[in-house]
N, C-alpha and C positions, 0 to 999 in steps of 0.2 A: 182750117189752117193747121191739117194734122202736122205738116212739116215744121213750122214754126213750136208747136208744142215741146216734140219729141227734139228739136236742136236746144229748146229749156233744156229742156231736161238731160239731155247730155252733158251741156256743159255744167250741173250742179256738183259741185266740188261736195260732196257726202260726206270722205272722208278726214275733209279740211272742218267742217262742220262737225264733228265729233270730238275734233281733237280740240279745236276753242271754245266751240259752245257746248257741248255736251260731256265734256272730259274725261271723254271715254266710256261714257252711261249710254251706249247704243249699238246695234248692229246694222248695216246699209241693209235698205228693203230693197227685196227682189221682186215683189209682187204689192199688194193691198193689201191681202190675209197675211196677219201677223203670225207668229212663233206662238205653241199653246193651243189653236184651234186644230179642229179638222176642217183637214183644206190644208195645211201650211205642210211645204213640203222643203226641208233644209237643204235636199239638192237642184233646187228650182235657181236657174239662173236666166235674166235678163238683162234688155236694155234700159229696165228698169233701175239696175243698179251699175249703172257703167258711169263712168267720167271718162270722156271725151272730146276734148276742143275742137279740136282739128276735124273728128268729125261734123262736130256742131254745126262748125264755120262751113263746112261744105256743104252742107246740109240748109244752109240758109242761102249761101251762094246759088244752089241747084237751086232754088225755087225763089228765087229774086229778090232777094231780101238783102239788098245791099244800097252800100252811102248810093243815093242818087244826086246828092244837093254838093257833096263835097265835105258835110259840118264836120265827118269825124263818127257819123251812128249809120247805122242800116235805117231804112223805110221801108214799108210796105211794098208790094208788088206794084203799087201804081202810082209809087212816088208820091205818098203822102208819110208823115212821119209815124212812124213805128215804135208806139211807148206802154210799156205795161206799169197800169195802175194796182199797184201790191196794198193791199188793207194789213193794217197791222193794230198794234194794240200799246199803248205806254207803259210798257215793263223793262226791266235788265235782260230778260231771254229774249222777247222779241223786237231789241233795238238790236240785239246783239245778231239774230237769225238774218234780220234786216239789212246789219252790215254785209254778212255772208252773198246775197241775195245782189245787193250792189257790186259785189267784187267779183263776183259772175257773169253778170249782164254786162259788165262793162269790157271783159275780158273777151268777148264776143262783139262788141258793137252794136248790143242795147241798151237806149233809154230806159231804165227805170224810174219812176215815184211811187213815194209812199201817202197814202191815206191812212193817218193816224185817227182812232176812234177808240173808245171803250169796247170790249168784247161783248157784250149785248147789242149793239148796235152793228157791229158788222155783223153779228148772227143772223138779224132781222134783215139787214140788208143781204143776207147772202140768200136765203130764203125767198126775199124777193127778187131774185137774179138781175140784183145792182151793182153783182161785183166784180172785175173782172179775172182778177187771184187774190186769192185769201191759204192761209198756212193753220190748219190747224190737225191736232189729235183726234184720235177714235178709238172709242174703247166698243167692245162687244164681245160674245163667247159662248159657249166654249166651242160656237161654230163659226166657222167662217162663213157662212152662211150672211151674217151680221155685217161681215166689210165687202163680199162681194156685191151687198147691198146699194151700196157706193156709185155703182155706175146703172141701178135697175131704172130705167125709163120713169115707170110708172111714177118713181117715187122722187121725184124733179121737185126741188125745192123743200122735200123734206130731208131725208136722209142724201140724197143727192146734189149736194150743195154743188157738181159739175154740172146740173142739168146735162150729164151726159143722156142721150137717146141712138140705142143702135137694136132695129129687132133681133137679129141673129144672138146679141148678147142675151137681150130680154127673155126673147125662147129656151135659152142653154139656164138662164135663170131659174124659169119656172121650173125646167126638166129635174133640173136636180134638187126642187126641194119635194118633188114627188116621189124620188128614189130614195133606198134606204142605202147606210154609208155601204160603202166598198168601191172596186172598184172603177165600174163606168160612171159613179158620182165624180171619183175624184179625178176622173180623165174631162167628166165636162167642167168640172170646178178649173181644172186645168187649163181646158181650155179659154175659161172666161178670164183670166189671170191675164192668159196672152192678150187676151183681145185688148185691153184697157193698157197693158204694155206699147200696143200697134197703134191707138187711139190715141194715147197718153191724155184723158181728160183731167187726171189724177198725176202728180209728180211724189212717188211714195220716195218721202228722204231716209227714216229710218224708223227702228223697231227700240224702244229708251226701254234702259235696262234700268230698274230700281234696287239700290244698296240701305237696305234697314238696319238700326241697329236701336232695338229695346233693353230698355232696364229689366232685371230677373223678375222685379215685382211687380211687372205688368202680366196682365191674364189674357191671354186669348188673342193676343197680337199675329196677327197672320196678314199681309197685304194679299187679300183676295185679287185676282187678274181680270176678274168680270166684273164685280161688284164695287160701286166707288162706296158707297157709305158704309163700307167694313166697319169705322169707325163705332157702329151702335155697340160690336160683339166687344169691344174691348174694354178691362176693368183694371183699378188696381187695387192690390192688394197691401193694406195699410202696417198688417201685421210684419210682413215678411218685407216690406221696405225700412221699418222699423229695426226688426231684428239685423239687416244688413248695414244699417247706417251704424246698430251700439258694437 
């Protein structure tokens, strides 16, 4: 159902999504490999990062995904009802991503629901390919190597919560962790970018941009881009908080 994917994903309003829910902490993704790595290349443009209705709608229309009963939704190609179960998590971001997500589907003539669960539990379930879409982050670095991850065959139910499987992608996988960086790495990195843009098993929404702001009398505060437990390097300094408060 590559068409049904890629009309998602057209119709995901990114920019409407940055302006309410992320407030302005983001840039629309072009591809999987984020900004920072190698691999990420800032004149890379896709259908990845497009908003389009009109295409959407046409694009479900071509491949028969329209009201068959009358009620007001598209069905399936064979006149069964056509509804995507979204897993989410009971938070303020992802009630809020959630609303986005409904003001989408609907604006195209799909059903949406949501499966509400704790985030360990839809992990487990995603792992065991119980899910149908689920919305989360990915950290890795400083290659891209880490998110083109994402659609590697092998790795279905691990790192590949799409359980996508395509060999041409797989093959272009291996190739380029044999080679060393330059050029024909990053023209096949490039080309697997495309691929998973053609496929759409993945709907990349955006790259969140992080605004810190530490006290003088903190030590070694640095938000590392790889590493989440940065947290260990950092100290404060009791003297120099002192002297700034007398």
């Amino acid at each position: 159902r590559i068409a049904l994917r890629r009309a998602i994903g057209l119709a995901v309003d990114v920019q409407r999504e940055i302006r309410e829910v992320r407030r302005g902490q983001a840039i629309p993704a072009q591809s999987i490999v984020a900004p920072g790595l190698y691999g990420y290349d800032a004149e890379f443009r896709s259908e990845m990062g497009e908003f389009d209705r009109a295409r959407s709608k046409a694009l479900l229309d071509l491949y028969g995904y329209v009201d068959r009963d009358g009620d007001g939704w598209r069905d399936l190609p064979d006149g069964s009802p056509l509804v995507i179960d979204y897993a989410t998590q009971p938070n303020d971001l992802d009630r809020a991503l959630a609303l986005q997500w409904k003001k989408n589907m609907d604006a195209i003539g799909i059903r949406i629901q949501f499966r509400t669960a704790q985030w360990p539990e839809n992990l487990k379930a995603s792992h065991a390919g119980r899910l149908m879409m689920w919305g989360v982050s990915w950290t890795a670095g400083p290659d891209g190597d880490g998110f083109l991850l994402l659609g590697h065959g092998p790795s279905r139910g691990e790192s590949n919560h799409a359980r996508f499987s395509l060999p041409e992608y797989d093959r272009l996988f291996e190739r380029q962790r044999e080679l060393p960086n330059g050029p024909e790495r990053l023209e096949i990195m490039r080309r697997m970018k495309e691929l998973t843009v053609a496929y759409m098993p993945y709907k990349g929404h955006v790259h969140r941009i992080w605004t810190d702001l530490a006290q003088p009398w903190v030590i070694g505060y640095h938000r590392n881009l790889f590493v989440r437990e940065f947290w260990r390097y950092v100290d404060v300094d009791p003297a120099e908080r002192a002297r700034r408060a007398g």
